[in-house]
C-alpha positions as a printed NumPy array, in Angstrom:
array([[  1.265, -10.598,  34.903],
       [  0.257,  -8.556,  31.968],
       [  3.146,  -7.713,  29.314],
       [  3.748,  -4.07 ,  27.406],
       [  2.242,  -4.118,  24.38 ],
       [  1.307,  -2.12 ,  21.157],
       [ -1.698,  -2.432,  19.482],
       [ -0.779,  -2.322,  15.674],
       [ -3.625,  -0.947,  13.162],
       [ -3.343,  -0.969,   9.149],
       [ -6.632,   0.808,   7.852],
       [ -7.567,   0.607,   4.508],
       [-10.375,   1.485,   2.207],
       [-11.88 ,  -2.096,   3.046],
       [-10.702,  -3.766,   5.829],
       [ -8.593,  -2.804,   9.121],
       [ -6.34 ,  -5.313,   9.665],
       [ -5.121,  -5.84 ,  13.146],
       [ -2.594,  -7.564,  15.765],
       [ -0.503,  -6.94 ,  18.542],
       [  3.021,  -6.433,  18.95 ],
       [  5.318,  -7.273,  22.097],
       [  8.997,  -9.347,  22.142],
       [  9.395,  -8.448,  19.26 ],
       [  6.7  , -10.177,  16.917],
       [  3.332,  -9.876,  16.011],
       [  0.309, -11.696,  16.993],
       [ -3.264, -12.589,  17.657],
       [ -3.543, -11.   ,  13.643],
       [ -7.445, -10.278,  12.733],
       [ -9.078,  -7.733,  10.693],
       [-12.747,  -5.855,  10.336],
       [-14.801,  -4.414,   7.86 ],
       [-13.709,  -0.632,   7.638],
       [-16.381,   1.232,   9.128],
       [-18.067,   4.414,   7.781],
       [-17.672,   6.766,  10.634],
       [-14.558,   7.466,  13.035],
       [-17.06 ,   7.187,  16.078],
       [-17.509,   3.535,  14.918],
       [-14.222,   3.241,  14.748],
       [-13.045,   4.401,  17.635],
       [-15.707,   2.515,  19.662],
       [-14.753,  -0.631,  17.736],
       [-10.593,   0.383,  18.934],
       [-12.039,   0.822,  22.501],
       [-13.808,  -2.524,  22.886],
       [-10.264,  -3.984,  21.373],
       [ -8.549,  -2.224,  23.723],
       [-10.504,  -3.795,  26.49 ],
       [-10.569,  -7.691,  25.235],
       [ -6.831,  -7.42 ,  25.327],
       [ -6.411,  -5.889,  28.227],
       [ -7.362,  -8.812,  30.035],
       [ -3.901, -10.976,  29.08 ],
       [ -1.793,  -7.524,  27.795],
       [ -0.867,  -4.031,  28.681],
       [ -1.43 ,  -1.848,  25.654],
       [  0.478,   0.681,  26.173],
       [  0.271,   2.173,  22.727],
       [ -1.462,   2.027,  19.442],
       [  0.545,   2.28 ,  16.134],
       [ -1.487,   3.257,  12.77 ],
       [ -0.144,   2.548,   9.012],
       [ -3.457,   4.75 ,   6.578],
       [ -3.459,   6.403,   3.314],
       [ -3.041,   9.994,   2.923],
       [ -0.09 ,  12.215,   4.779],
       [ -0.144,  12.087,   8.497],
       [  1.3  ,  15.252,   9.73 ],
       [  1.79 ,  14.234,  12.996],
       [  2.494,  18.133,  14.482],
       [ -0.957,  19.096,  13.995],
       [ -2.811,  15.736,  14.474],
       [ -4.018,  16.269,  10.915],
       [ -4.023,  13.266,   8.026],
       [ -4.236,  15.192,   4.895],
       [ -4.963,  14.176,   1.373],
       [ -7.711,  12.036,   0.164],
       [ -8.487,   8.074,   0.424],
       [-11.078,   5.729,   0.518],
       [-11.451,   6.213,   4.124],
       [-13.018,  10.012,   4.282],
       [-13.435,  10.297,   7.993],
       [ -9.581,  10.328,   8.399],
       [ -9.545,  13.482,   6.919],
       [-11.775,  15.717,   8.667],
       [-10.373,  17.635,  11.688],
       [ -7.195,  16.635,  13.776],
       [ -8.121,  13.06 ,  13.904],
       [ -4.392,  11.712,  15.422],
       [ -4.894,  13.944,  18.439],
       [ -9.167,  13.185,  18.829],
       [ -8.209,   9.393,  18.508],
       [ -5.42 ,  10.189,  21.188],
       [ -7.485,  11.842,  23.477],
       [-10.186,   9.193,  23.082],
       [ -7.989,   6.485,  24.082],
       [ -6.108,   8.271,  26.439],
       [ -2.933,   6.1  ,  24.981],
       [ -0.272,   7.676,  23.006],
       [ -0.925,   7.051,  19.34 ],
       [  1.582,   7.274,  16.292],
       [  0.561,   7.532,  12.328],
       [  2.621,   6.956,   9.47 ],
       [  1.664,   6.716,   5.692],
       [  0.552,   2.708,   4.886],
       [  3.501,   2.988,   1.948],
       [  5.519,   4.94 ,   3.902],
       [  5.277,   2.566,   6.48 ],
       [  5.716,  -0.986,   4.292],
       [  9.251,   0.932,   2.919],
       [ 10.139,   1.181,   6.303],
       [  9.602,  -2.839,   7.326],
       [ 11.25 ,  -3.406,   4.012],
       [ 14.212,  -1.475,   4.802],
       [ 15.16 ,  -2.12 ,   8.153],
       [ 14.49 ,  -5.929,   8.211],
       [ 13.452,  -7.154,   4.373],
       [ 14.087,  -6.681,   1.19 ],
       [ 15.85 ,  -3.509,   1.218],
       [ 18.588,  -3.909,   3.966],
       [ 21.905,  -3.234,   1.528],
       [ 19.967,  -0.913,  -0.832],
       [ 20.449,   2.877,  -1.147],
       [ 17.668,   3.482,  -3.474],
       [ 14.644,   1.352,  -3.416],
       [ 10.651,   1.82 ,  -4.129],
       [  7.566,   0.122,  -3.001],
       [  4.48 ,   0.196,  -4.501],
       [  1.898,  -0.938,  -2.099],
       [ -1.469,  -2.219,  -3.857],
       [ -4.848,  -2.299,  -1.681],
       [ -8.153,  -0.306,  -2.004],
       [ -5.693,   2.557,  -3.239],
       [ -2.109,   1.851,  -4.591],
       [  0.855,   3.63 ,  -2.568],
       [  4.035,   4.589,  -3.419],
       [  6.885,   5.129,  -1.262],
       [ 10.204,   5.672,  -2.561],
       [ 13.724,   5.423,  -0.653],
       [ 16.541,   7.918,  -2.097],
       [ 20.034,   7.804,  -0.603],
       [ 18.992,   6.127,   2.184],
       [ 16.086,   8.309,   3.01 ],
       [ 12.274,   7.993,   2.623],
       [ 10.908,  10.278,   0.532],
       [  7.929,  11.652,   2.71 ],
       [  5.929,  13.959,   0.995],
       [  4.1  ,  14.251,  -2.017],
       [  6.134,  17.131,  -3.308],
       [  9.034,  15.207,  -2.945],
       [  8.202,  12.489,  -4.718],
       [  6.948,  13.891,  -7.996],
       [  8.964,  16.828,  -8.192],
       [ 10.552,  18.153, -11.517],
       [  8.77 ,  14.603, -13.469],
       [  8.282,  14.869, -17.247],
       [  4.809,  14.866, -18.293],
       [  4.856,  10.951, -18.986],
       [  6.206,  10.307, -15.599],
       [  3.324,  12.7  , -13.482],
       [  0.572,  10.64 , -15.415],
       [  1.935,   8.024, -14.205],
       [  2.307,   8.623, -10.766],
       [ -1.714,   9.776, -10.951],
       [ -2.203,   6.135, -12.17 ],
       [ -1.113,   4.533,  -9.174],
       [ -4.607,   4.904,  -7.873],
       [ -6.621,   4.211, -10.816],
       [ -9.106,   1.41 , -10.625],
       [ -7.712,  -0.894, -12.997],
       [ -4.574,  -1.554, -10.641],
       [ -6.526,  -2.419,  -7.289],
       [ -7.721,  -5.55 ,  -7.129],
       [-10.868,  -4.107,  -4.372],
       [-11.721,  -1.55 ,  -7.312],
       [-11.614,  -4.441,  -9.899],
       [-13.651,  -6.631,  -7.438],
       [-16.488,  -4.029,  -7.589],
       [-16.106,  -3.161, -11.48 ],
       [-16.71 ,  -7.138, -11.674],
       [-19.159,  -7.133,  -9.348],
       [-21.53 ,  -4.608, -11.491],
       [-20.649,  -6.008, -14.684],
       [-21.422,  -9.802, -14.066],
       [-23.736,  -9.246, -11.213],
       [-25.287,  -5.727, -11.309],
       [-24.537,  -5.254,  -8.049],
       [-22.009,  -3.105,  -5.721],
       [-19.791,  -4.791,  -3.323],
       [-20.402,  -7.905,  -3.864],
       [-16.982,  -9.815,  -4.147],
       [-13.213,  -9.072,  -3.326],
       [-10.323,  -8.887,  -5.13 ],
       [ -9.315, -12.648,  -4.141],
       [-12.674, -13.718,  -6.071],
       [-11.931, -11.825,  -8.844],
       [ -8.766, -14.369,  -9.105],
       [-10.713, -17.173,  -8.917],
       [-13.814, -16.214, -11.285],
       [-10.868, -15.693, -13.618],
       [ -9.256, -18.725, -13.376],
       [-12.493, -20.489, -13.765],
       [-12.142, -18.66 , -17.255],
       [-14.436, -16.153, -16.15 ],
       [-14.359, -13.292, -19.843],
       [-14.608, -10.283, -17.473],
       [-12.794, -11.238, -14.703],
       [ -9.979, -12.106, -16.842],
       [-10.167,  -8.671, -18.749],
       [-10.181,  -7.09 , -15.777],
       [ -7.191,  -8.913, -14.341],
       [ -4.974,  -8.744, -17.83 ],
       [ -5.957,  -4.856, -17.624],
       [ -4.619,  -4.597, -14.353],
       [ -1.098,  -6.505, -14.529],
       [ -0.764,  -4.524, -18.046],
       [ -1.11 ,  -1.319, -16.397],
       [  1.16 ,  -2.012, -13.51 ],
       [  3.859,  -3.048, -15.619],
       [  3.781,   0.363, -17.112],
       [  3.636,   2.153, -13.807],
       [  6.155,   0.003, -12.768],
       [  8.474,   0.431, -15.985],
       [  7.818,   4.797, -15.992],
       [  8.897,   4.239, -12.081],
       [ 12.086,   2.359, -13.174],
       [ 13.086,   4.882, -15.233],
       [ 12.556,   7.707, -12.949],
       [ 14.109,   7.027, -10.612],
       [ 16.717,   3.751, -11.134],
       [ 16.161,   2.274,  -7.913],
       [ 18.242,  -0.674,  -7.491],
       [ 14.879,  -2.549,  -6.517],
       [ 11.021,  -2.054,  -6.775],
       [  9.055,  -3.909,  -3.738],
       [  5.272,  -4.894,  -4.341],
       [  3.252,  -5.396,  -1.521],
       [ -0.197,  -5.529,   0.026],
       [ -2.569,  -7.927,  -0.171],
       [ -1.714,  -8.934,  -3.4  ],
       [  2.141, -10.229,  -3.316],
       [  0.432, -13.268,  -1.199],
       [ -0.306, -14.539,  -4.827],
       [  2.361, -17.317,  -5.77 ],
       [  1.514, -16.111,  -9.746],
       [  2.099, -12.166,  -8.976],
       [  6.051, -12.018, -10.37 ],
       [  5.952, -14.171, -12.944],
       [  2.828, -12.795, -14.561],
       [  3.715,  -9.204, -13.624],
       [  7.127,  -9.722, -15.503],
       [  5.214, -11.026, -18.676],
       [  3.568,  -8.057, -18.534],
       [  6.356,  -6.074, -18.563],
       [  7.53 ,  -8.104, -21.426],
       [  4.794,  -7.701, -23.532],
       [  4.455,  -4.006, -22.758],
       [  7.986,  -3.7  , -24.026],
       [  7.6  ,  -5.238, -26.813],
       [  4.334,  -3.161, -28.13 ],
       [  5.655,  -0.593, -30.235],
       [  2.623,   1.675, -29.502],
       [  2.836,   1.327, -25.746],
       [  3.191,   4.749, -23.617],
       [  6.832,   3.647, -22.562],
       [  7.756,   3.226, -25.991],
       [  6.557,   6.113, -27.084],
       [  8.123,   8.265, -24.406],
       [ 11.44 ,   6.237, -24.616],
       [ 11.803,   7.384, -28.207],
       [ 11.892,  11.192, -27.372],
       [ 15.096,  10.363, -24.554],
       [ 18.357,  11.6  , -25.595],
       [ 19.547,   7.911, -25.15 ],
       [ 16.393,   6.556, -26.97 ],
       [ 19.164,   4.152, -28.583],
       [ 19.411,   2.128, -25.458],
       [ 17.507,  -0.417, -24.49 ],
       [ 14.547,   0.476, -21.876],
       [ 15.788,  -0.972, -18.412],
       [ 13.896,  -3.874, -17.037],
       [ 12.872,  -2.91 , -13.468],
       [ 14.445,  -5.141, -10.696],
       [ 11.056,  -6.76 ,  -9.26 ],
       [ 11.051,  -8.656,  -5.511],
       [  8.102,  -9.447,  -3.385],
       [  8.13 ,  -7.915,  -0.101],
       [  9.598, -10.066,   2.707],
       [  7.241,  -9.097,   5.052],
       [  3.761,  -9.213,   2.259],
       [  0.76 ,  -8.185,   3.493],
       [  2.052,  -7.565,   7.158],
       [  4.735,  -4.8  ,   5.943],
       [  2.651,  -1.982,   6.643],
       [  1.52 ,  -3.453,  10.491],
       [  5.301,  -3.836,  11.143],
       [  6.358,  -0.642,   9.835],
       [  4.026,   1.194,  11.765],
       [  5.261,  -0.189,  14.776],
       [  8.845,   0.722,  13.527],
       [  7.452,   4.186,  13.12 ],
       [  6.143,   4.355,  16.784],
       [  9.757,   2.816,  18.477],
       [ 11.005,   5.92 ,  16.789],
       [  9.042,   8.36 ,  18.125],
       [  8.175,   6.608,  21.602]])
């Protein structure tokens, strides 16, 4: 007998990543090449459907994706490295399509909720995730609540602080961007490796690899330092693909060492026009997220309990 179960989707600029959730856990975990069109996709979603429905019921399909699901209209606004989410009401086409009831939530939006109901940020009032992929996403938990919308999360920022926040998705912080900026330099081609090889060409002592990488952990320990400042969360979670990487804390916190301790760094600079420029800059308190690269899937299930 077949067993109620949701079928959990985490698109990215990339790669959709994949499983299926019932009692509680998640399983049979896979992924696929993000395709270029949403009839692909939703063809590719069908045929999923179908293999599982051999040994499961899927009753339901939960989504984590970038941009701002408004899930009223059926309408995922913004701008990511997946363009066909944004055209038309794609929630309610991919609803009808499947005839299953679908939910979307945010992919940060979704991590901060894993986090916060069973990782890192159960006990915490005020928490922020920074979520690093094709894109980089922020999601940030005031009081208790997630902050949802764009608005609300940059409202009333100081100049230094906005820039910042535009940074998140610059191509010197994602490790897929810096696996294609590689790619051309060394290879003069497009596409050719990931962000994983971009790792190992630089610890092979490969020279632009390992600018690229140094360029990225020094600009995330800024973002990361403006963000601590901001907003004084009692914790900052990375995740995405990333955290997996045993070296990611201790190299990110030399980072933030180092930027610290450049006199001409932005932080600096903007630390010196504070009213309490006397104090020392706070050091941002840095943990891994508990669930990694998986925090999106399971928060997008959260997301769907919720509402289903």
């Amino acid at each position: 007998m077949s067993q109620k179960t949701l079928l959990v989707l985490d698109i990215g600029g990339s790669a959709v990543k994949y499983g299926l959730w019932s009692n509680q856990q998640l399983t049979n975990q896979a992924q696929f090449p993000t395709p270029l069109t949403r009839n692909r996709f939703f063809t590719i979603i069908a045929q999923l459907c179908d293999q599982f429905n051999a040994e499961f019921q899927i009753t339901g399909i939960a989504v984590s994706c970038p941009g701002q699901p408004d899930e009223r209209t059926g309408i995922i606004h913004g701008v990511s490295y997946v363009p066909f989410l944004h055209h038309g009401a794609f929630q309610t086409e991919f609803t009808n399509r499947l005839a299953l009831p679908v939910s979307f939530q945010n992919d940060a939006d979704s991590a901060a909720l894993a986090e916060m109901t069973a990782g890192i940020g159960q006990g915490h009032q005020d928490a922020l995730f920074t979520i690093i992929g094709s894109g980089v996403g922020l999601a940030i938990i005031k009081n208790g609540i997630l902050l949802k919308t764009a608005a609300n999360k940059i409202d009333n920022f100081e100049k230094f602080i906005a820039d910042t926040i535009k940074t998140l998705n610059n191509a010197k912080v994602s490790p897929v961007q810096i696996g294609k900026t590689v790619s051309l330099k060394n290879f003069k081609l497009p596409n050719t490796i990931d962000g994983k090889t971009v790792f190992e060409l630089a610890e092979q002592g490969d020279p632009i690899a390992t600018q690229e990488i140094t360029q990225m952990y020094t600009a995330l320990a800024e973002i990361i330092l403006f963000l601590n400042v901001a907003y004084a969360p009692e914790i900052i979670g990375i995740g995405g693909g990333i955290s997996r990487r045993t070296d990611l804390l201790p190299k990110l916190t030399a980072a933030i060492e180092a930027t610290l301790a450049n006199p001409n760094s932005s932080i600096n600079h903007y630390w010196q026009y504070r009213a309490n420029a006397a104090e020392a800059i706070p050091r941002p308190v840095i943990q891994i997220c508990h669930f990694s690269q998986d925090a999106n899937l399971i928060g997008a299930v959260y997301h769907f309990l919720e509402h289903h």
